[in-house]
Phi, psi and omega in degrees: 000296156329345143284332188275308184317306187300304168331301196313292182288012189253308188312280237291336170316311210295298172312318176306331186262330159329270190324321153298336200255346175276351196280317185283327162279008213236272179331307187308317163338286172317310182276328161246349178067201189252097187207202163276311150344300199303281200300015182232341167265347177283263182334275170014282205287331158303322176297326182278301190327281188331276191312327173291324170317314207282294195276295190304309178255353195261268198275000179277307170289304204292310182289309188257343160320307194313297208288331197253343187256337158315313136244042172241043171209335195275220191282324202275344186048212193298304180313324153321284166324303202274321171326285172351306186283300180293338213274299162330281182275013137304310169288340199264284224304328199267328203275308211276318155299007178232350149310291206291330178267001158289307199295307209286343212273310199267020174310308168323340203232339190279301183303302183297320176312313173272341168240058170324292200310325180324340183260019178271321193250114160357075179091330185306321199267341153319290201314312188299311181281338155333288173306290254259314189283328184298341204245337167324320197291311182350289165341301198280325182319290210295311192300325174298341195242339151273014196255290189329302191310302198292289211298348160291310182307299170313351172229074195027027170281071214248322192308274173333314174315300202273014159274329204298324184293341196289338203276301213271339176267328159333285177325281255289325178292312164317318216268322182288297177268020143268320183285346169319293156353284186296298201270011173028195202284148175080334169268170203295151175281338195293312200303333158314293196307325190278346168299308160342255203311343160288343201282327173319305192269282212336317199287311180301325192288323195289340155322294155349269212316312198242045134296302184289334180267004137296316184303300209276344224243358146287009179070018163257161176230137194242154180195136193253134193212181171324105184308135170241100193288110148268171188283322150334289189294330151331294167308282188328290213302308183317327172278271179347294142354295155308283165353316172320295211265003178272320175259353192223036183308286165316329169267344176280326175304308192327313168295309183330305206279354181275315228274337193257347187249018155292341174293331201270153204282164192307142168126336189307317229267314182309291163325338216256298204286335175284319182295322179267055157264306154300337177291295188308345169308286183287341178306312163340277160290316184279306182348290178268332182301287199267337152302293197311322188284324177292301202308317174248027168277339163279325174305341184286305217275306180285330171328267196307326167108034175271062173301332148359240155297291171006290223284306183304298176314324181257337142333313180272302171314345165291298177324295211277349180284303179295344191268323189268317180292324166323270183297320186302314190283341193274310179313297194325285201313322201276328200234058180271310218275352159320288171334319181287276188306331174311302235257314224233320218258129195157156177058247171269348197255140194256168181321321204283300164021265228288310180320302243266295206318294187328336197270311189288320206277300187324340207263305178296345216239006189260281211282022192301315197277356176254299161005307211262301157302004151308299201258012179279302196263342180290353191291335185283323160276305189304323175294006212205350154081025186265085175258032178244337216292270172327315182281332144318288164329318201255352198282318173274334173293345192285305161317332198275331182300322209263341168308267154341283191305263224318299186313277197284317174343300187289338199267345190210012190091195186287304172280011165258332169289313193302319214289315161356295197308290171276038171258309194283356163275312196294297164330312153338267171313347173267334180285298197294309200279349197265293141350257192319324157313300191296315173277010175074040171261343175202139164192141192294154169251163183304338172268003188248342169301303181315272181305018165271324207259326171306326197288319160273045191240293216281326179314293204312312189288357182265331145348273170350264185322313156307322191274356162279317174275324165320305161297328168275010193252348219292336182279007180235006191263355174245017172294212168258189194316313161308304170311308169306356213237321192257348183255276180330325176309286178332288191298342180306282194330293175345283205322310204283002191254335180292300200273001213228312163290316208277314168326312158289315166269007182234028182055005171327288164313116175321042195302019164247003134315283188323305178325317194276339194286296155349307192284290210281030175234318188311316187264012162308313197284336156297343189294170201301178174247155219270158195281191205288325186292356192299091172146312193286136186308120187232000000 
């Protein structure tokens, strides 16, 4: 039960912060469109972004959670944990500052590696690198606020980690409209992007800031002292290291997918990004949500030889990955191009846009269910401290992307790089499940088949039903605001009722899940009084 809780705040944060961020790419839209400035500001934000994903939430968190609630639950307790912890950011803080002033000092050669072309167009490739150093510190800021997280997380505190994003899409919206401000009707677009890209690290400090007093106002205390390779911190880099490419098979395609879609004429690399603004709603809230929640409730589970439970816990996160992930990628696709023009197409970004973006988001939203089962299942090797594993796997699927991209990119674009993507997650999620099966660490069960199969039943009819209803709304999704608001509304309603009644009468929903959740609210109010932990986001 403590997982569907745990989903709930890391999801429901998660979404509030989706939601600020789609609030920010919809203005950014408008205001700078797919152009150049858009792409040089695009490129910037990817490089700090990219890395934080890959190091700082990927191989770093996949590494050191396990490894700090393993003592912080084991003989040493709290003193343990916290030796660990101080020991960790004595060494990461030297690490991370002689990364970022390496990256911004070689940007030039950083920038040409992933964009050549850029310098084919007047100033765009100056321009990339401006943004690209300005927005770099972001990297160490952000990375320092996932080590906080992790150490939050490991004692169920999940709720701050999954608020900090809510801070950086905030800044970034602020950030939109002062360069707006500054750059008035008609004027360069650059004075956006660099208010943009100052706003990135400002947005980092302020994560920081209130990471750390979540961290002291939870009782840990951190102190930065003399770096020590301890034999603990040693183990961490060794893990880490694989872990690079194990956890982050989605974010190194993320360079794959910078370096081919720069190639493409302008505007792409920006479309690519807005459309997986939309892919990322839901990746997001389940994604990150059922990563964050497994790992170290499974790292417990495998401590004590609890196989048991293990095998029920990622049984249900599938499920519950898949309940979600399902019907949301089958919507995107079928009401991608609503969506788009309601949402995205106004101001600078023109019609021919927004049709091109709807075409990357069908094309991105097929790998949605896999996306999502990466992280379902990589948690299941990291916890047991099998970080080689996962890198093989990811080391191959990454050939098989790039092989792909060189064939379809030229024959198809911008939307044979989205199809790329996701054809090579789904190859993913069948290798890493293939593993595990195979060493007896997971493997679906027939009652977990079962419901997979209802579940796409209740998708299809819920298809149905968009695709039917989509043409008679087609004249209102670019209208004014109301009509857009009220026709997207029509298609929400729609989905949500088609597939969640279908879902329920062919049993797709867990309803002896649904039962307990019921049971366990009725008997909160009898429950005990509550200990020193009472109030807090768990």
């Amino acid at each position: 039960m403590s997982l569907v809780r745990n989903v709930g705040t890391i999801g429901g944060l998660t979404a509030i912060s989706r939601v600020f961020g789609f609030v920010r790419d919809m203005l950014m839209a408008r205001v700078l469109g797919a152009g150049l400035a858009a792409d040089a500001f695009q490129l910037a934000f990817i490089l700090p972004n990219t890395f934080r994903r890959l190091f700082a939430e990927g191989a770093f968190s996949v590494a050191f959670v396990p490894m700090y609630s393993r003592a912080l639950h084991g003989e040493g307790g709290e003193d343990a944990a916290r030796k660990f912890a101080d020991d960790v950011l004595a060494v990461f803080v030297w690490v991370l500052l002689a990364f970022s002033a390496i990256a911004m000092i070689a940007m030039p050669l950083i920038v040409w590696l992933l964009a050549a072309d850029f310098a084919e167009v007047p100033g765009k490739f100056e321009l990339s690198v401006l943004l690209s150093r300005i927005t770099f510190p972001y990297l160490m800021l952000i990375s320092l606020v996932a080590m906080l997280s992790g150490l939050l997380n490991a004692r169920s505190h999940f709720g701050p980690g999954a608020f900090a994003p809510v801070l950086l899409n905030i800044v970034l919206i602020t950030g939109i409209i002062v360069g707006w401000f500054l750059r008035g009707e008609g004027g360069d677009d650059r004075i956006v992007a660099i208010a943009l890209a100052c706003s990135v690290t400002v947005a980092g400090i302020a994560q920081l800031l209130y990471l750390w007093w979540s961290a002291r106002h939870t009782g840990v205390r951190l102190h930065i002292h003399v770096p020590r390779l301890t034999p603990e911190v040693k183990k961490l880099g060794m893990l880490i290291l694989p872990a690079t490419f194990g956890a982050g098979i989605y974010q190194i395609s993320q360079f794959v997918d910078t370096f081919f879609a720069t190639s493409l004429p302008q505007g792409s690399l920006t479309l690519l990004k807005y459309a997986d603004r939309l892919n990322q709603m839901p990746l997001g809230i389940v994604g990150i949500a059922l990563g964050t929640a497994i790992l170290p409730m499974l790292a417990r589970h495998i401590q004590t030889d609890n196989s048991a439970e293990a095998q029920r816990l990622q049984t249900n996160a599938v499920s519950m990955a898949l309940l979600l992930t399902l019907p949301a990628a089958t919507a995107l696709a079928i009401c991608a191009p609503a969506f788009v023009t309601a949402f995205f197409v106004g101001g600078k970004m023109t019609l021919a846009d927004g049709a091109l973006m709807a075409q990357i988001v069908c094309a991105l939203v097929a790998g949605l269910p896999a996306y999502v089962l990466v992280k379902v299942l990589q948690p299941a090797f990291f916890s047991r401290e099998d970080t080689r594993t996962p890198v093989w796997i990811a080391a191959f699927s990454l050939l098989v992307n790039i092989a792909i991209n060189f064939y379809v990119v030229p024959r198809y674009g911008i939307v044979g790089l989205a199809a790329a993507t996701a054809f090579t997650a789904t190859l993913n999620v069948l290798l890493l499940y293939s593993v595990l099966h195979a060493r007896g660490w997971y493997h679906a069960t027939p009652r977990l088949a079962g419901m997979v199969a209802r579940q796409l039943i209740a998708t299809a009819v819920m298809g149905a039903a968009l695709y039917f209803l989509m043409p008679l709304l087609a004249g209102h999704y670019g209208g004014n605001v109301f009509e857009r608001a009220w026709s997207l509304c029509a298609l929400v309603g729609l989905g949500l009722v088609t597939f969640f009644g279908t879902a329920w009468l062919t049993g797709a929903l867990d309803r002896d899940l649904i039962a307990q959740l019921r049971r366990r609210r009725v008997a909160k109010p009898a429950a005990a009084e509550p200990g020193p932990d009472a109030g807090k986001a768990e």
